[in-house]
N, C-alpha and C positions, 0 to 999 in steps of 0.2 A: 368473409371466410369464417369457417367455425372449424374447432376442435376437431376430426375424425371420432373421439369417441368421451365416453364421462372419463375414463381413466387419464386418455393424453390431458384433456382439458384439468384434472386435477395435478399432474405430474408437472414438479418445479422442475425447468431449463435453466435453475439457477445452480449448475455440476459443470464439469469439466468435459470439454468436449475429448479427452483423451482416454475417457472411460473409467481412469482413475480413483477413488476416495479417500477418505480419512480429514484428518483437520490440514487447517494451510498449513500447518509446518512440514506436512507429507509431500507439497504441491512440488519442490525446488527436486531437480534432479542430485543427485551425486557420483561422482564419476569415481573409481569404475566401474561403483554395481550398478548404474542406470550409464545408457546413452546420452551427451553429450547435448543432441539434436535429440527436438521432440519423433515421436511417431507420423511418419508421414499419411496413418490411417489410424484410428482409435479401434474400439471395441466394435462399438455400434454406430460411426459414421464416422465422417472424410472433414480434414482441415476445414474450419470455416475460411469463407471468401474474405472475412472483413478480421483483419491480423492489428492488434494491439498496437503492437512495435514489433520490429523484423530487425536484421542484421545483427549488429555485435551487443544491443543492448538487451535484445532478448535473448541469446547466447549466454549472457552473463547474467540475466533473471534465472534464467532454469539451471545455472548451475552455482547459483548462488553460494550455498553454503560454502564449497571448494573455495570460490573466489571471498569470502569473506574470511575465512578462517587463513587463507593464504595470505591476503593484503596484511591480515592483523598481526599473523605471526612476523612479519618481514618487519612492520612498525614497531611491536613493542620488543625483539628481541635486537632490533641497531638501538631505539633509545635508550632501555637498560644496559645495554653492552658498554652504549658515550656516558652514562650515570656512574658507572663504575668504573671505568677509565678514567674520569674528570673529578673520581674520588663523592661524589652527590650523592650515591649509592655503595653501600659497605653489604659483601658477601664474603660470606667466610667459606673460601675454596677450599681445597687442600692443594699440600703442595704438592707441586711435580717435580715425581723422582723417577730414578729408573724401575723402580719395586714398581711404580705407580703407574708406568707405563705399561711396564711388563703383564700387569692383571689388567689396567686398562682396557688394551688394543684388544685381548681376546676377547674379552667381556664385550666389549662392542660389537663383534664380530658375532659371539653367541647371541648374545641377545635380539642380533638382527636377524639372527637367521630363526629365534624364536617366535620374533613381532611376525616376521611373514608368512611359517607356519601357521598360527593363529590366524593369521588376515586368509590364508586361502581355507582355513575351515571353517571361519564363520561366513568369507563371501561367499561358500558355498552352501553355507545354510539359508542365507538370507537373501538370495540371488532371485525367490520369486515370492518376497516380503518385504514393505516398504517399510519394516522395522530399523533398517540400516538410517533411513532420512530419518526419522526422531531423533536416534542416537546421536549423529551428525549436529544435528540444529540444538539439543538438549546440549551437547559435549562443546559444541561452541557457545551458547548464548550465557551458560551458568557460568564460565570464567568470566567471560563480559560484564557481565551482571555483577560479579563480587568485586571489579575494577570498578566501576563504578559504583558502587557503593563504601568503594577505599575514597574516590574521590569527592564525593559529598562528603564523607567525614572528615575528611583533610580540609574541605571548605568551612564545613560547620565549626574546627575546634579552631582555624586560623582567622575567621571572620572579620576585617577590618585593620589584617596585623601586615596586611602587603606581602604576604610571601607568594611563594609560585605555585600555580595549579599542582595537582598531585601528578606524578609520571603516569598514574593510568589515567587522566581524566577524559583521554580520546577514547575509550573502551566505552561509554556510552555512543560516542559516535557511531563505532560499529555495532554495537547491539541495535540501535535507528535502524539501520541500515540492513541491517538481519533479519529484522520482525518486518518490516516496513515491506523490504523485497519479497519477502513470501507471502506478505498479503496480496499487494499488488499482482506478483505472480498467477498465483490462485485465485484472486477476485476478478481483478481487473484485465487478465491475460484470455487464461483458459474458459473461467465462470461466462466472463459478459461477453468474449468471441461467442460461445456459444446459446448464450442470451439472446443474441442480437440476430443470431441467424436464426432458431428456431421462433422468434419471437412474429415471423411474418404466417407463420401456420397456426396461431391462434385467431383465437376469435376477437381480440380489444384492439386490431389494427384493420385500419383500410386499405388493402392490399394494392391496389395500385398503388398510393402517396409513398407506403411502407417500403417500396420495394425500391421507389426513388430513393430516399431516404437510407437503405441500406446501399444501393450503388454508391451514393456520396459515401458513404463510411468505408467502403473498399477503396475508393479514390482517396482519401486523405487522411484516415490510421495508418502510419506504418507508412507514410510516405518516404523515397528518398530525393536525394540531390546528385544531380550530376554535372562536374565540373570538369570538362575537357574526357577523360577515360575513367576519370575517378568517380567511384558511385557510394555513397552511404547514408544510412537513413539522414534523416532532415533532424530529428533530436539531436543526433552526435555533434551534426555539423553546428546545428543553434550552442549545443553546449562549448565547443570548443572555441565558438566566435564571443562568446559573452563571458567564459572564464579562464581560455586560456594564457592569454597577455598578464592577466591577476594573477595565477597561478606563476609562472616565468619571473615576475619582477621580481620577490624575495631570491632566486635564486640567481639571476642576471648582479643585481645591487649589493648581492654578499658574496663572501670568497665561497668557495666552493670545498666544502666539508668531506670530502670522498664520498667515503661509506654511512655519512651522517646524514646526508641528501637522499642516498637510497631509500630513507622513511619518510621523508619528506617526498619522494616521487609515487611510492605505494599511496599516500595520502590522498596526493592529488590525483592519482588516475580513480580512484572510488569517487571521488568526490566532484567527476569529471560525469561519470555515469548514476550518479544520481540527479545531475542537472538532467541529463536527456532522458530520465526518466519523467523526471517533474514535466518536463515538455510534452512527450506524450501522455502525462495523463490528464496535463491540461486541454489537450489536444479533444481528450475522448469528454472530459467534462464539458468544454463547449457544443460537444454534438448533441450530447443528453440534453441538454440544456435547450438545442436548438427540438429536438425530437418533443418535448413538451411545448413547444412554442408555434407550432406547426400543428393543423388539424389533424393529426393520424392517430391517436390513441381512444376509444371508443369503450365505454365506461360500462361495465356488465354488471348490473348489481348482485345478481344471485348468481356468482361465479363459483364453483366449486373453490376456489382457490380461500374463500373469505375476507377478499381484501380486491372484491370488483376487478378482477384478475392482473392488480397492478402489484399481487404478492412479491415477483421478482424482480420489478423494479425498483420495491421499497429494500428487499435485499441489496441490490446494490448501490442505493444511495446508503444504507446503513454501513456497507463494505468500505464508500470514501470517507465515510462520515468515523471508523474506526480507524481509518491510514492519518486525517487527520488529526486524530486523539494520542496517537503514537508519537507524532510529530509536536503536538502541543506538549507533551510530556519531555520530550527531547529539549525543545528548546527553555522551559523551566530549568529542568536540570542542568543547559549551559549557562545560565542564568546566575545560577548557586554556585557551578562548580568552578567557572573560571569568570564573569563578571561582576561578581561581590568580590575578590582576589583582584583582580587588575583595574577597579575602582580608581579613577583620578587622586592622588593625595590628598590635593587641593579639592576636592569636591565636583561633581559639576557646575561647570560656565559654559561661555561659550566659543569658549580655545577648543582648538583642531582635536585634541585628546578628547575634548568630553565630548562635542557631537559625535566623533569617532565610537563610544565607548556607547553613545545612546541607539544609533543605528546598528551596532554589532549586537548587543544584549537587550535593550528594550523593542530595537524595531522588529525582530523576531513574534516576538510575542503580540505586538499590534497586530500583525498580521494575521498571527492565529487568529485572533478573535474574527479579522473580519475574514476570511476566509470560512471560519467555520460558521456562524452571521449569514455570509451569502452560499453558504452550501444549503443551511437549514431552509432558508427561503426557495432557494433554487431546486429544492429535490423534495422535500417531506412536503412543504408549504404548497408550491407548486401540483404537485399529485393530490393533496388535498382538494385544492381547488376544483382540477379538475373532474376527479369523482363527485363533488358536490355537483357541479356544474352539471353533469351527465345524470346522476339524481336527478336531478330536479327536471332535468328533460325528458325521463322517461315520466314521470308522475306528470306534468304537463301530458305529453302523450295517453296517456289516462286518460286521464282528465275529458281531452279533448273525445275521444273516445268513447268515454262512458256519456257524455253530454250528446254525444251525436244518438248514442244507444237511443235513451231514456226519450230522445223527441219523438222517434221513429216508435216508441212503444207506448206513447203519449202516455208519461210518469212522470215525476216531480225529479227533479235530477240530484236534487237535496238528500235523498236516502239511502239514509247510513248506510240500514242494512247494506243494500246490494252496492254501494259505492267504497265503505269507508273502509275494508279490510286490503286489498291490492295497495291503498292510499298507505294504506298503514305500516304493510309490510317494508313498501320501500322507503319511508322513513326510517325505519329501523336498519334498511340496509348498509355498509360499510363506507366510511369516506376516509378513511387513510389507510396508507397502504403497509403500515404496520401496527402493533397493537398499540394504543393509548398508554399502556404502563411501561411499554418497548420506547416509546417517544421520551416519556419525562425522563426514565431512565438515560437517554441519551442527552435529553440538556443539562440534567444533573452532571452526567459526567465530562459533559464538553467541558464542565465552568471550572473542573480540577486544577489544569495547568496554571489556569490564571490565579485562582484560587492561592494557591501555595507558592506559587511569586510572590505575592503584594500582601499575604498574608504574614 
């Protein structure tokens, strides 16, 4: 199958099937200037067939921001609230009188009925401008961000002295968790659903195998489970079988805190949905993986696209290859912020405490590496190859070609001239599917995390 025209063949499928633009951080809904649920039609086409994740977990991708800014506020305002109860934390209130009251309660009351004026004039400015999602994502992530960076310096100037993590040191948590979803979101949601479906109308796939290959991804992205009447995707349910006994025991094994548990329950429900996020996207990574490994991808060297039309592929392996540089960054930072702090006294051995202490803070970071190790192989490396591979068979094909010519015109098959220029161009043709200063850039900045751990 080929392109309909030079334009479609030059036009990336690497956009949002919602019709949507702007940067990822525009991709996450906000409720109530957007919809809740995505568009059940976009601009210019209809849901793809082959869905990411479905149910509550994609629910809680597009409306991200809401859900993070909400879990965050519930966590840090019970644990400042027990900080300052239990005296760990000194704010100097004022006191309450009746004066106090008395200008209080109005003030409250004005003020509110000021915030809402303001909300229904600017939701009515910004009601068909995705100017409200920056604001949203900016107005969250910059508190996040200054918590975190209270908690590095609280690491940095305590180092080695055994005190307690700083009280924001979860605030990079959810920043993780911020940037991470709205990639995901936006990459791996909207971008590569619609990757994957318009990808069967180009011309680098073999339309039968392709078309197999996209039924399987209809069939098992975005799978659920059904347990008697009960039905929910198959991430949720992995996640709840593999964390939630973990998550239960600290609060089964200690008394129970009332309202101090409440932060500890916001915790673990984020921390619940990012396992089933991780699931599907391991889910989508082994299909990619399987999709290179399978003869369907058909190598074009003079692609309008200039990357042997494997341009959108290399987008989004570049897309995991940033969720993972997010995540490598994250886990340095718990590294610093709460594993050089709760450091064994004693050093490491090999008591319960220090393999404990090595699996929580160092196996983190093992992982990145090999994770990011077998993405480079499995998606840059991999594409490589196979554009080489396809190279070198079209130039064979030549080859073979021109030798057949040159008998039939009883010539010497040796000559340059009329041989060596076709030979030549596709030498020069493209064998990765992103630029060469685009790649080193990317293993320079894979080696960061690790980097300034062990540095």
């Amino acid at each position: 199958m080929t392109d309909s025209t030079g334009d479609s063949a030059q036009r990336s499928h690497w956009e949002r099937w919602t019709g949507e633009t702007g940067p990822f951080y525009r991709a996450c809904a906000v409720f109530p200037f957007d919809s809740i649920v995505e568009p059940m039609e976009a601009s210019d086409s209809t849901r793809p067939a082959v869905q990411f994740t479905t149910g509550v977990t994609r629910l809680l991708l597009r409306n991200l921001p809401i859900f993070v800014l909400g879990t965050a506020i519930i966590y840090f305002a019970i644990n400042i609230a027990r900080s300052v109860f239990t005296g760990d934390l000194q704010l100097a209130l004022p006191a309450v009188t009746f004066r106090t009251l008395g200008l209080g309660i109005p003030g409250i009351l004005i003020g509110g009925l000021w915030l809402y004026l303001v909300y229904r004039i600017v939701g009515a400015t910004l009601q068909s401008s995705p100017l409200h999602r920056s604001i949203i994502f900016f107005g969250t992530a910059i508190p996040l961000l200054i918590g975190t960076a209270h908690a590095t310096f609280i690491a940095w100037t305590n180092a080695g002295s055994g005190s307690e993590p700083a009280i924001t040191v979860q605030a990079g948590y959810f920043l993780f968790v911020l940037i991470t979803g709205h990639l995901v979101y936006d990459g791996l949601t909207l971008k590569t659903e619609n990757l994957f479906a318009k990808l069967g109308t180009t011309s680098i796939v073999t339309k039968s195998e392709y078309d197999d290959f996209y039924q399987s991804l209809t069939e098992t992205l975005g799978d659920t489970l059904s347990i008697g009447k009960l039905t929910m995707p198959r991430s949720v349910a992995f996640a709840l079988t593999l964390a939630l006994i973990p998550i239960l025991l600290p609060v089964i094994v200690t008394p129970w805190a009332s309202w101090g548990e409440l932060a500890y329950v916001a915790y673990s429900i984020v921390t619940l949905f990012v396992i089933a996020v991780l699931y599907d996207v391991f889910v989508l990574l082994y299909k990619f993986t399987e999709l290179l490994r399978r003869d369907i991808l058909t190598y074009q060297p003079f692609h309008p696209d200039d990357h042997g039309g494997f341009r959108d592929l290399g987008r989004f392996a570049t897309r995991v290859n940033t969720i993972l540089l997010v995540a490598g960054g994250y886990v340095a930072y718990r590294f610093y912020a709460e594993g050089i702090l709760n450091l064994p006294s004693d050093g490491l051995s090999l008591s319960l405490l220090g393999v404990t202490w090595v699996v929580l803070y160092l196996g983190p970071i093992v992982a990145y590496v090999f994770l990011v190790l077998f993405w480079l192989y499995h998606s840059f490396w991999r594409l490589h190859q196979k554009m080489e591979k396809g190279r070198q068979q079209r130039i064979e094909e030549i080859q073979r070609q021109a030798k057949t010519d040159t008998q039939r015109q009883n010539r010497d098959f040796t000559d340059l001239e009329a041989d060596a220029p076709p030979w030549q161009s596709l030498r020069e043709a493209p064998t990765w599917p992103i630029k060469r200063r685009g790649l080193f850039g990317i293993l320079v900045v894979d080696a960061i995390p690790v980097l300034i751990t062990f540095v």
